[in-house]
Phi, psi and omega in degrees: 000114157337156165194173192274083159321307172225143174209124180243116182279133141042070181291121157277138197213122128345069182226130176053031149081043167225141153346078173301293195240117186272325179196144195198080200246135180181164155212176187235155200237131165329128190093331180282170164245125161258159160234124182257101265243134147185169180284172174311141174077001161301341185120336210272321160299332163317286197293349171294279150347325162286299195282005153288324202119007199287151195304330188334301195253153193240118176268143180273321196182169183100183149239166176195116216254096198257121190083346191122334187267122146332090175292326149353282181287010209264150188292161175303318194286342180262331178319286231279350145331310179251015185280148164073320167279274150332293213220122166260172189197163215183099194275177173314307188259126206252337149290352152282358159258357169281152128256131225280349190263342226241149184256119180336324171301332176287305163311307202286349224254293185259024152284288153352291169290359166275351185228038156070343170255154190294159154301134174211123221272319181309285205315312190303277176353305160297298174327312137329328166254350121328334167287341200051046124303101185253177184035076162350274192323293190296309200271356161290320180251033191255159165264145176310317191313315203264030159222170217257189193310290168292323173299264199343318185289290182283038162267294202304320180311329186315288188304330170315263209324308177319325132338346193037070171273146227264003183195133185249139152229147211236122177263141160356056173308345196239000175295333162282023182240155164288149178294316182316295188305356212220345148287314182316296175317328204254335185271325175312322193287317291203318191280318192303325186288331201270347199248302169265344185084057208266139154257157202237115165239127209237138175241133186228114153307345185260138160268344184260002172287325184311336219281347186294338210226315213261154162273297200230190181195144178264139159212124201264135184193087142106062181101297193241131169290106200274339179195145184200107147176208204270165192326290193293002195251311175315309182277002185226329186253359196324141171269325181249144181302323178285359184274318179311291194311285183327322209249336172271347196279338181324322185287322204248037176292137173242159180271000000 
């Protein structure tokens, strides 16, 4: 039986000392992908950035709720515990999860070793092809700089994953990307969910990357989640007009 991997009750959100998120309620069930679907400043990245912990943001109110336990009240050592082990994160810009100099066997080695676990070069390795990451060996001793956009982005899902965290969250992971590459990205995600049981929560601007990838969806607007439920019910049914406005706009969405 499915459960509620994550759930955030009537969320308040702090950023740069204004209301980002006035209200925000929705969850995700093991296993699933939500996409939490809005234009720039809607709010949607706010709540990514609340549940990692970032100093950035401030919660006002709510809860948010992983496994059943209230990350909100919980001190940085234990938030930072389940960061990277538990709960993955996978930022907008996929060099920024690299430093551009240092050759990847090196990154991945003391990521790894930051969080107490070995390195094992077969795992990485299936991750890679899964990813349709060829040749191990080479993009180990390659530097990020000398790769390109989409190669970077399914490194950093690697170094996610590699961890086995039991919930991913992807910040508007397919905007730098070109459309071919950011379907690609999105089919990755898509295989990782269906092959590891990952659950996945990916913020989007495209509605139409959602309709591609997502179970269930959120759509964030000015703040708040004006509609939440599942893919198919969002995409055949919309209640609200900017979701309607979203869902005709879908052909002429660039990623």
């Amino acid at each position: 039986m499915q459960d509620r991997i994550l759930e955030i009750k009537d969320l308040q959100i702090v950023y740069d000392e204004e209301l980002a998120v006035k209200r925000a309620s929705l969850f995700v069930e093991r296993g699933e992908v939500l996409c939490i679907v809005g234009e720039s400043g809607s709010g949607k990245s706010t709540v990514i950035r609340a549940i990692t912990g970032n100093k950035q943001v401030k919660v006002k109110g709510g809860q948010i709720l992983f496994e059943g336990e209230d990350l909100v009240p919980m001190k940085k050592k234990e938030r930072q515990k389940l960061l990277g082990t538990k709960i993955g994160l996978i930022q907008q810009n996929p060099a920024g999860a690299f430093n551009p100099i240092r050759k990847f066997n090196v990154q991945f080695k003391e990521t790894l070793k930051s969080h107490s676990l070995p390195f094992i070069l077969e795992k990485l390795n299936q991750l890679f092809v899964t990813l349709g990451l060829k040749n191990t060996t080479g993009i180990l001793k390659s530097r990020p700089y000398e790769m390109s956009g989409g190669m970077n982005q399914r490194i950093a899902i690697s170094a996610a994953m590699l961890m086995d965290p039991e919930l991913l969250l992807c910040d508007e992971i397919t905007s730098a990307l070109d459309v071919t590459t950011a379907i690609s990205v999105t089919d990755e995600l898509l295989r990782l969910k269906n092959e590891r049981g990952t659950t996945i929560i990916l913020v989007t601007h495209n509605l139409g990357i959602a309709a591609n990838i997502a179970d269930r969806i959120a759509i964030m607007s000015k703040g708040e989640v004006i509609e939440f439920d599942t893919a198919e019910r969002i995409l055949h049914d919309p209640q609200q007009e900017y979701t309607k406005s979203l869902l005709r706009d879908v052909p002429k969405l660039m990623v």
